[in-house]
Residue frames relative to the residue before (quaternion, step in Angstrom):
aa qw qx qy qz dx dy dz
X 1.0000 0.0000 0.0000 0.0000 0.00 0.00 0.00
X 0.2713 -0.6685 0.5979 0.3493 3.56 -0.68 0.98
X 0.7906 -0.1695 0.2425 0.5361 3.77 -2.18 -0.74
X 0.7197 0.3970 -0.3297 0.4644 3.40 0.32 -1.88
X 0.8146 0.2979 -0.4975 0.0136 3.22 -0.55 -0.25
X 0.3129 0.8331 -0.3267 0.3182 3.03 2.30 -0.05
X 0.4985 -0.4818 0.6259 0.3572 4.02 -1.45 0.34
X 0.3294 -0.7697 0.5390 0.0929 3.22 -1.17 0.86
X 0.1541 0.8132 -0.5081 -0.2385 3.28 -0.36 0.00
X 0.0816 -0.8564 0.5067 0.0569 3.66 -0.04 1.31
X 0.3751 0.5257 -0.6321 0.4283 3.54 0.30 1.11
X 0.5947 0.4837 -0.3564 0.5342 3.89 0.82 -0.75
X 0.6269 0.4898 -0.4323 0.4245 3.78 0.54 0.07
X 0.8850 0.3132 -0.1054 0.3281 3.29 1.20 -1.05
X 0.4553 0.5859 -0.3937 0.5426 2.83 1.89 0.78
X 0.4270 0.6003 -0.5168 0.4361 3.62 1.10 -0.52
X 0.4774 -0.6850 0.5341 0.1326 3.35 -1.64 1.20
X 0.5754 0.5783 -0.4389 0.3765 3.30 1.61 -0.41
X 0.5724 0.6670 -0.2970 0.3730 3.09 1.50 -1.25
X 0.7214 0.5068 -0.2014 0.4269 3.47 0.62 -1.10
X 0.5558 0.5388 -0.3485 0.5284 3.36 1.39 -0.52
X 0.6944 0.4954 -0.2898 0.4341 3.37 0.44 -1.09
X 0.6331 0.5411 -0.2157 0.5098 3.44 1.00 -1.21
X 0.6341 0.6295 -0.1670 0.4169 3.73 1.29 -0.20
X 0.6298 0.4163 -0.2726 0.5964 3.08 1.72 -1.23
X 0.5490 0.7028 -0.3515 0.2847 3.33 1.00 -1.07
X 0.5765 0.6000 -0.2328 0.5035 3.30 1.13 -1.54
X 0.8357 0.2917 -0.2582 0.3871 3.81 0.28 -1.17
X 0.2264 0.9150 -0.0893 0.3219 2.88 1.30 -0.16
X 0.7656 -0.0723 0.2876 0.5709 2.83 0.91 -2.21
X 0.7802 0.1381 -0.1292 0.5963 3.58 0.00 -1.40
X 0.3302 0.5774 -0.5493 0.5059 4.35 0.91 0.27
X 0.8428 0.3261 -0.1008 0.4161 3.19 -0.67 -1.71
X 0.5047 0.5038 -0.4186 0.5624 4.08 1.02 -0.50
X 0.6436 0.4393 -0.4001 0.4825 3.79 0.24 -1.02
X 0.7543 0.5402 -0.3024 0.2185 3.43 0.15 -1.09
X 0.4333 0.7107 -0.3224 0.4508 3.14 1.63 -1.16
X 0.8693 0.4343 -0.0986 0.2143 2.89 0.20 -2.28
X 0.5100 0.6712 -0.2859 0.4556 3.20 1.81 -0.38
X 0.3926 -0.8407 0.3728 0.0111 3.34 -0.79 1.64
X 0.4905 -0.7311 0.1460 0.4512 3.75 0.11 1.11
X 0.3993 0.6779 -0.3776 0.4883 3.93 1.64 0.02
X 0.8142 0.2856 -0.3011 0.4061 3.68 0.51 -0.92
X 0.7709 -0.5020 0.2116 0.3302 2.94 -1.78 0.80
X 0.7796 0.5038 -0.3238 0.1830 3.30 0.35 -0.81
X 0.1745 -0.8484 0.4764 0.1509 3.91 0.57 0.97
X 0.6122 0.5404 -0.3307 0.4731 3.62 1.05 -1.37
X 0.5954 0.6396 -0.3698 0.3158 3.88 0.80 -0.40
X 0.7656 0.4013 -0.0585 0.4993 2.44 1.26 -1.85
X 0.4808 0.6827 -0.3461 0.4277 3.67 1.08 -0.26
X 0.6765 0.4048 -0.1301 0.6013 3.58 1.02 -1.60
X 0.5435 0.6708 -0.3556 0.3581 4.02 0.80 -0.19
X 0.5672 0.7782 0.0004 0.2696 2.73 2.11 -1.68
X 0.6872 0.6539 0.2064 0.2399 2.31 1.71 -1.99
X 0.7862 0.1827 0.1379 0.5741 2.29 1.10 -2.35
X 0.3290 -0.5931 0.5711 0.4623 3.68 -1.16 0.31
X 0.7051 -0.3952 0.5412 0.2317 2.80 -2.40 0.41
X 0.0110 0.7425 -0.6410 -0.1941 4.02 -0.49 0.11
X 0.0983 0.7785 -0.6132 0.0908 3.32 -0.35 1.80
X 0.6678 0.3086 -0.4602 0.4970 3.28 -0.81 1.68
X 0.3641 0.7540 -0.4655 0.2869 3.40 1.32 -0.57
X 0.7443 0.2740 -0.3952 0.4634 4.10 0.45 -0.69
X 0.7507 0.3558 -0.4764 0.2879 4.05 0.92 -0.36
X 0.3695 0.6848 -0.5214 0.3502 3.15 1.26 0.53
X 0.7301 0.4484 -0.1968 0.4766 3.55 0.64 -1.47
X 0.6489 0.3965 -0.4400 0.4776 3.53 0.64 -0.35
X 0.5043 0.5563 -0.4549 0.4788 4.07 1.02 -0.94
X 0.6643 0.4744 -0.2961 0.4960 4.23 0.35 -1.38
X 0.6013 0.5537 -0.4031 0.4116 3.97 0.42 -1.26
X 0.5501 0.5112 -0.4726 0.4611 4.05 0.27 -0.38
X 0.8429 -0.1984 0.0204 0.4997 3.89 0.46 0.70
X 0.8429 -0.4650 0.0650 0.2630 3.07 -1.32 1.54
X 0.7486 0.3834 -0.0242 0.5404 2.97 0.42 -2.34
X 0.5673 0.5512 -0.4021 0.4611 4.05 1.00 0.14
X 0.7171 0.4651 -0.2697 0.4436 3.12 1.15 -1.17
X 0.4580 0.6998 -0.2392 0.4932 3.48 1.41 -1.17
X 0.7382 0.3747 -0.3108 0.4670 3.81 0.46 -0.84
X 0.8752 0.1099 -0.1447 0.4483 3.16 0.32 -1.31
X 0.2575 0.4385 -0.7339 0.4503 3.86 0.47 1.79
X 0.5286 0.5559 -0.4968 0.4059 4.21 0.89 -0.82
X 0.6629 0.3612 -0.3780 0.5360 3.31 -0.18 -1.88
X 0.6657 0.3763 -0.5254 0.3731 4.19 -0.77 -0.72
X 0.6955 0.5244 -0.3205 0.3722 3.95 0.43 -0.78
X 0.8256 0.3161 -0.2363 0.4033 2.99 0.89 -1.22
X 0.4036 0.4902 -0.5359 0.5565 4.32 1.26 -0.23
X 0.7759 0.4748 -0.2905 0.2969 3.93 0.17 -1.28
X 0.5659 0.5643 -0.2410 0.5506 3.51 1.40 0.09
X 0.5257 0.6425 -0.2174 0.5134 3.14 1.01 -1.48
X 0.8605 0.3964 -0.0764 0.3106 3.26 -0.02 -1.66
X 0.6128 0.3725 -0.3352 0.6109 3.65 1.59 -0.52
X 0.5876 0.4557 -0.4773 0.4682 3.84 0.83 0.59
X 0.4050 0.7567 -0.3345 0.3892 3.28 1.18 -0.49
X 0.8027 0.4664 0.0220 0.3711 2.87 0.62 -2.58
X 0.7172 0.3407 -0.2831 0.5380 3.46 1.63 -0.78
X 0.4154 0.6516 -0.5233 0.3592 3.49 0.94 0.13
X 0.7551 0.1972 -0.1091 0.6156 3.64 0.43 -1.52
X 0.5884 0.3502 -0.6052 0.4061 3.69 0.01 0.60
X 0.5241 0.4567 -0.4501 0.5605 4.24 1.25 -0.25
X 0.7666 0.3010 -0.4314 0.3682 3.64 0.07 -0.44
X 0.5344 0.6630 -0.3016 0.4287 3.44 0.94 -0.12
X 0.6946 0.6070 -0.0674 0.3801 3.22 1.35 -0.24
X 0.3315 -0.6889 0.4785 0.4319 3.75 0.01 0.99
X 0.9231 0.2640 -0.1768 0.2165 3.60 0.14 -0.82
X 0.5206 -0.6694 0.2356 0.4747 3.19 1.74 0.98
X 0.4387 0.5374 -0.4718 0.5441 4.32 1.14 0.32
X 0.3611 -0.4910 0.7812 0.1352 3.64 -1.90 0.74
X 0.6600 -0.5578 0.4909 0.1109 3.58 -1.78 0.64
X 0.2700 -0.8094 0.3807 0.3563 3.52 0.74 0.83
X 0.6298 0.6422 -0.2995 0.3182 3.60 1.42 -1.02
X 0.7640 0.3297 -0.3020 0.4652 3.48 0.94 -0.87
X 0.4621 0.6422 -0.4626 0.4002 3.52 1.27 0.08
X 0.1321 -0.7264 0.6363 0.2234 3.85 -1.64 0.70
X 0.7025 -0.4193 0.4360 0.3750 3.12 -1.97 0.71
X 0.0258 -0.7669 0.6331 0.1017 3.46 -1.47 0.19
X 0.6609 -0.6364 0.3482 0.1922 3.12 -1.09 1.57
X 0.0705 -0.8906 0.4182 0.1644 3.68 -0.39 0.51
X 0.7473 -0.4138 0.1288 0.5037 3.41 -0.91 0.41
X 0.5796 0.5309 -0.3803 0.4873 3.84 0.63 -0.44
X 0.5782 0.5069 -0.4854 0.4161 3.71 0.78 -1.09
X 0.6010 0.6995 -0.2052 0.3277 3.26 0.95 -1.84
X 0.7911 0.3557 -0.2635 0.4221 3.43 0.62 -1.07
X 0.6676 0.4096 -0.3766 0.4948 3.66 0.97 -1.45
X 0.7639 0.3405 -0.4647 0.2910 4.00 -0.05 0.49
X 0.4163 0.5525 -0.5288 0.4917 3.20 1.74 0.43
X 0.4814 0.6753 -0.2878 0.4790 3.79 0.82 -0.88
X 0.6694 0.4688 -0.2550 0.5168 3.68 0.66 -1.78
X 0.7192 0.5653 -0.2741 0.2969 3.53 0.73 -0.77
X 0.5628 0.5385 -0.1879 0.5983 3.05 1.26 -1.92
X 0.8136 0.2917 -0.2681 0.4255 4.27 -0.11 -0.33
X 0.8636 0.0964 -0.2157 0.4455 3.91 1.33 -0.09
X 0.7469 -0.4968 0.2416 0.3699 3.21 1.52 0.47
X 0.4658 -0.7068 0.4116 0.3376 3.76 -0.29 0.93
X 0.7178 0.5766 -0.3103 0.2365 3.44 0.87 -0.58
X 0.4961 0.6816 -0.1962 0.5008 3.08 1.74 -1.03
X 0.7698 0.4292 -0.2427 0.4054 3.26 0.57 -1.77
X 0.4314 0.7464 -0.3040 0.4053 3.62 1.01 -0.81
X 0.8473 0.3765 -0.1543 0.3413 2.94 0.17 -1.63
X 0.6065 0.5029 -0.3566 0.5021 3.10 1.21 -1.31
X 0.5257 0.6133 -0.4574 0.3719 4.21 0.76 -1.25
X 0.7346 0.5360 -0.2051 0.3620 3.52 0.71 -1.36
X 0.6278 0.4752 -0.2171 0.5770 3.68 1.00 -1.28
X 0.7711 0.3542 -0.3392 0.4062 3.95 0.57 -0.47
X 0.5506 0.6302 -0.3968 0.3770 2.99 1.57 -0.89
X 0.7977 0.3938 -0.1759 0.4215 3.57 0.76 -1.45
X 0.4967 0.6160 -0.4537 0.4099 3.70 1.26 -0.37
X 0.4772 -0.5647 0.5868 0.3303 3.45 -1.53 0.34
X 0.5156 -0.6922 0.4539 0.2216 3.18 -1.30 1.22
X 0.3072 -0.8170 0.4201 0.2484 3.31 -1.03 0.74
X 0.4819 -0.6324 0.5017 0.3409 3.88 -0.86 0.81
X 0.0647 0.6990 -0.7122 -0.0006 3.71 -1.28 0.71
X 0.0219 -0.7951 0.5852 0.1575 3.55 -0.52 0.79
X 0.7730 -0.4727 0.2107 0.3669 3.23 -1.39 0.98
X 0.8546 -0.0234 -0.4418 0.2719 3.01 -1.30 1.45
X 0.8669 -0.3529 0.0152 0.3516 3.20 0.93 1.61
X 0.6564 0.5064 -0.2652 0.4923 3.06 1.05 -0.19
X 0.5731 -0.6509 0.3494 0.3546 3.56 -1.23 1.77
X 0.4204 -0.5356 0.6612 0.3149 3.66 -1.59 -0.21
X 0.0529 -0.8379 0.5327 0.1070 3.34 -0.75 0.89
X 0.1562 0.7391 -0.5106 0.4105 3.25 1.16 1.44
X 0.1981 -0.9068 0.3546 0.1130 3.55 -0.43 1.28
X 0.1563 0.8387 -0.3298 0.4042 2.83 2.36 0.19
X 0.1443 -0.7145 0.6755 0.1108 3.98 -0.72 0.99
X 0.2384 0.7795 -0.5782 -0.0348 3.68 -0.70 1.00
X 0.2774 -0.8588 0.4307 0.0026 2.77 0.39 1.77
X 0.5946 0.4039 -0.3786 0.5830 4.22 0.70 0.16
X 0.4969 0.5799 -0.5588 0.3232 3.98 0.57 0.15
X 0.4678 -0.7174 0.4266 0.2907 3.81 -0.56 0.26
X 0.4229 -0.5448 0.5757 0.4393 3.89 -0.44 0.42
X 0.4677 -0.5041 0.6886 0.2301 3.38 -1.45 0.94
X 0.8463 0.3316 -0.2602 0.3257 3.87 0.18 -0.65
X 0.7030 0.3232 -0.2965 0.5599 3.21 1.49 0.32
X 0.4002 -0.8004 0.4187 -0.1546 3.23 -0.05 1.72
X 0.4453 0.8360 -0.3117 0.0758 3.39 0.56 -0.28
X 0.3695 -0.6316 0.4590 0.5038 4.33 0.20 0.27
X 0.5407 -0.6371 0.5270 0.1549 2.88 -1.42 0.95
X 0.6798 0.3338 -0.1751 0.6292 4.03 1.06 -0.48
């Protein structure tokens, strides 16, 4: 039996933590750092707008990945190149936010999480068993979806409040 003709089970894609990691940078990435822009110097959120400051926008970043997604080792490259500019750049950001500093330390808040080599591998894996195209898509739809609140022991937040710079409790990740 080749991939396609295999049962899928695509809930095991989207529970993988690598997945969610990845699906994390993606988010800051783009529709994060878009929000921030758009945020006017009256509203509340400063930490939004502060980290907006920082970072570039990645516009095109999903027709890029969806253009690469038309076959594995395409898709594989350019999720790398997105990891590695998106890595790059939060070292960048703590370099001159440490020299900027009285006490030689960077703000954990305006710092992002970075994906580590394990994230890196279980969605190469995610690929190699359901196919760049799938995974893509789903990377894209979480990446851009608002995250959802679960306080501790499972049960949704019905706070309609979008704080979209809080960190996923399940994606841990050093900040440097």
């Amino acid at each position: 039996m080749t991939r396609t003709q295999q049962p899928h089970s695509y809930t095991e894609i989207v529970i993988a933590p690598g997945f969610r990691s990845l699906a994390y940078c993606i988010r800051e990435a783009t529709i994060n750092i878009q929000f921030g822009k758009g945020e006017k110097k009256e509203e509340k959120n400063e930490q939004r707008r502060q980290r907006a400051a920082l970072y570039e926008v990645r516009y095109g970043l999903s027709q890029d990945l969806l253009r690469a997604a038309k076959d594995d080792g395409s898709f594989i490259e350019a999720l790398s190149e997105f990891v590695q500019s998106y890595c790059a750049e939060n070292a960048r950001v703590f370099e001159r936010l440490r020299a900027q500093s009285r006490d030689g330390g960077a703000p954990a808040s305006l710092l992002r999480r970075r994906p580590s080599e394990d994230d890196l591998a279980e969605v190469v894996g995610l690929v190699q068993s359901h196919g760049a195209g799938i995974v893509c898509r789903l990377l894209l739809a979480f990446g851009y979806a608002r995250r959802s609140n679960i306080r501790s022991g499972g049960e949704a937040d019905t706070d309609t409040s979008d704080p979209i710079n809080e960190p996923d409790e399940a994606l841990v990740v050093d900040n440097v």
